[in-house]
N, C-alpha and C positions, 0 to 999 in steps of 0.2 A: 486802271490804277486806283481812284477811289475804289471801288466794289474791295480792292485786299484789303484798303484800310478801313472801310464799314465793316469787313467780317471781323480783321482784330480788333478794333474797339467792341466789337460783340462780342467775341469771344472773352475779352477782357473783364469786360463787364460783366459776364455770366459768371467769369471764375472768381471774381470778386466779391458775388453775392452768395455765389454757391459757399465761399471761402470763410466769409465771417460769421456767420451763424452756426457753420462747423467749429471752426474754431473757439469761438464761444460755447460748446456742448465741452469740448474736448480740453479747454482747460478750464471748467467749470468740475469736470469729473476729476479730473489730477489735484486740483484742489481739494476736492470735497474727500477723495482718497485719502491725501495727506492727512489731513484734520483726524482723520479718522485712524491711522494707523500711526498720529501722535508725531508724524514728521516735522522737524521744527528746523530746518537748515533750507534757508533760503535759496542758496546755491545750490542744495539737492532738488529741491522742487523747481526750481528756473531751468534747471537743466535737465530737467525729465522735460517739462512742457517744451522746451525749444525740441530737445531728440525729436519728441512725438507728432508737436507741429511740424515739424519740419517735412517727415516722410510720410505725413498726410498729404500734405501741401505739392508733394511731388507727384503721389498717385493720386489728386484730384487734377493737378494741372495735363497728366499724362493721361487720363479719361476723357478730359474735356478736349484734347487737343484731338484724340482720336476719334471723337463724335464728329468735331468740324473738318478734319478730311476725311470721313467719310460721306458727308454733305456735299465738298469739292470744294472748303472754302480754303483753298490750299495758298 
């Protein structure tokens, strides 16, 4: 019973650090895009960077999850 929850607090932990320095690139770009292409509506740019986090965030968590079963950290 400990051993599942050390491997999810690992797993967790992994996708959390994997998670913020992506994410920091990724709306770093969508900013620096806007600026650039003179986008000035906040609610456009909010809502591109949520879309784009978002389904980043889905196929980092569904890589990550895929490496630990196949580890057997099931």
């Amino acid at each position: 019973m400990k051993r599942v929850k050390y491997a999810s607090l690992k797993e967790s932990l992994l996708d959390t650090l994997v998670g913020m320095p992506l994410s920091w690139f990724i709306s770093y770009l969508i900013l620096f895009g806007s600026l650039k292409m003179n986008i000035e509506s906040l609610v456009l740019i909010s809502s591109l960077q949520t879309i784009v986090l978002t389904i980043v965030a889905i196929i980092r968590k569904l890589i990550i999850r895929e490496k630990f079963k196949a580890m057997g950290c099931d």
